[in-house]
C-alpha positions in Angstrom: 0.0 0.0 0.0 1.0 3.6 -1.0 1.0 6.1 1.9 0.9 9.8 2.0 2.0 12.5 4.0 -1.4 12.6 6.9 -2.3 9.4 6.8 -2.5 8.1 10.3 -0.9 4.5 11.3 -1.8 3.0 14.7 1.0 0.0 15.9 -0.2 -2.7 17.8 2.5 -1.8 20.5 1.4 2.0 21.3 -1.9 3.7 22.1 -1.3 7.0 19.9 -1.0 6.7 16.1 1.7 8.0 13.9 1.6 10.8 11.0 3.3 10.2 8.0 5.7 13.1 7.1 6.8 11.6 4.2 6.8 8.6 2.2 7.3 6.8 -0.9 7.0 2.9 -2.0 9.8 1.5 0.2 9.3 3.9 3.2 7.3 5.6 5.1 8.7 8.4 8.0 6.3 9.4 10.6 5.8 11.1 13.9 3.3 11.0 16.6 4.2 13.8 19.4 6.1 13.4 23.1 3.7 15.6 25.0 5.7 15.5 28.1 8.6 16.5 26.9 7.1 19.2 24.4 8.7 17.2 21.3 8.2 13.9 19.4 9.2 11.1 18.7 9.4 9.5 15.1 10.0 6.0 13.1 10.6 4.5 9.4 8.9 1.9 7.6 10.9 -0.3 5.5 8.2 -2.2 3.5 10.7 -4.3 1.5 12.4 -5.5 5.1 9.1 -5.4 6.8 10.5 -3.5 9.6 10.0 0.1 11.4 12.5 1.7 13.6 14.9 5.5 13.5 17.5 5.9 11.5 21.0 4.4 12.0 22.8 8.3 12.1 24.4 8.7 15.5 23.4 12.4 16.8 20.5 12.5 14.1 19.3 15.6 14.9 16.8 16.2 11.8 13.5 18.2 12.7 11.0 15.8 10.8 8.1 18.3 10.8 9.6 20.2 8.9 8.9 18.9 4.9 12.2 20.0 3.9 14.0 17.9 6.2 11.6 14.9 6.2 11.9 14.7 2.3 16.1 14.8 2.8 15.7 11.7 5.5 13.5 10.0 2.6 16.4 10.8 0.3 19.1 9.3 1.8 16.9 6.0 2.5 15.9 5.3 -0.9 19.5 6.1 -2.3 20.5 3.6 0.3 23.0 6.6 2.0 21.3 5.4 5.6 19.1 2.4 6.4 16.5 2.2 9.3 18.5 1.3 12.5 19.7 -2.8 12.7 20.5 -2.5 16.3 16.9 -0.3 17.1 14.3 -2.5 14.6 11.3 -4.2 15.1 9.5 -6.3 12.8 6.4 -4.2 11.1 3.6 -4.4 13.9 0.9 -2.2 11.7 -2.9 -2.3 13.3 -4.8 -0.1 11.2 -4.4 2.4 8.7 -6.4 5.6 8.5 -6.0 7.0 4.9 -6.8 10.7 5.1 -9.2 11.9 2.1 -7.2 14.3 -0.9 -8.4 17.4 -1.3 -10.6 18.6 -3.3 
């Protein structure tokens, strides 16, 4: 399945869905926020590996809500310049997916 930046993915493991910032066939980035800290917190799909998890840059300091930056992190994935995390993964847990509507 094809996602796009809005749609909404809820994990089995966590209460809160994601947003996807950004996504093409082989990933998907997204973001669901950190309330008590003020921030968020973010993972990749990796359809082809069937896996999610953050990317493996040490000091990754990318702000993902911003389009500019999430479209670079899609970038360097697909041109295989970073991968998601091998240490950090988890196999592709995905509950439910709520496709947001495109606009009219």
């Amino acid at each position: 399945m094809q996602l796009k930046k809005g749609d909404k993915i809820k994990f089995k493991r966590h209460k809160q869905r994601y947003t996807v910032v950004a996504a093409n066939k082989k990933f998907a980035i997204c973001t669901k926020p950190l309330n008590c800290k003020k921030t968020y917190i973010y993972t990749i799909i990796d359809f082809e590996k069937q896996i999610r998890g953050p990317e493996n840059l040490i000091f990754n300091c990318t702000d993902l809500r911003n389009d500019g930056e999430a479209r670079e992190m899609l970038v360097r994935l697909t041109r295989r310049k970073t991968e998601v995390s091998y240490r950090r993964n988890i196999e592709l847990d995905i509950e439910r997916i709520d496709v947001t509507s495109p606009p009219k």
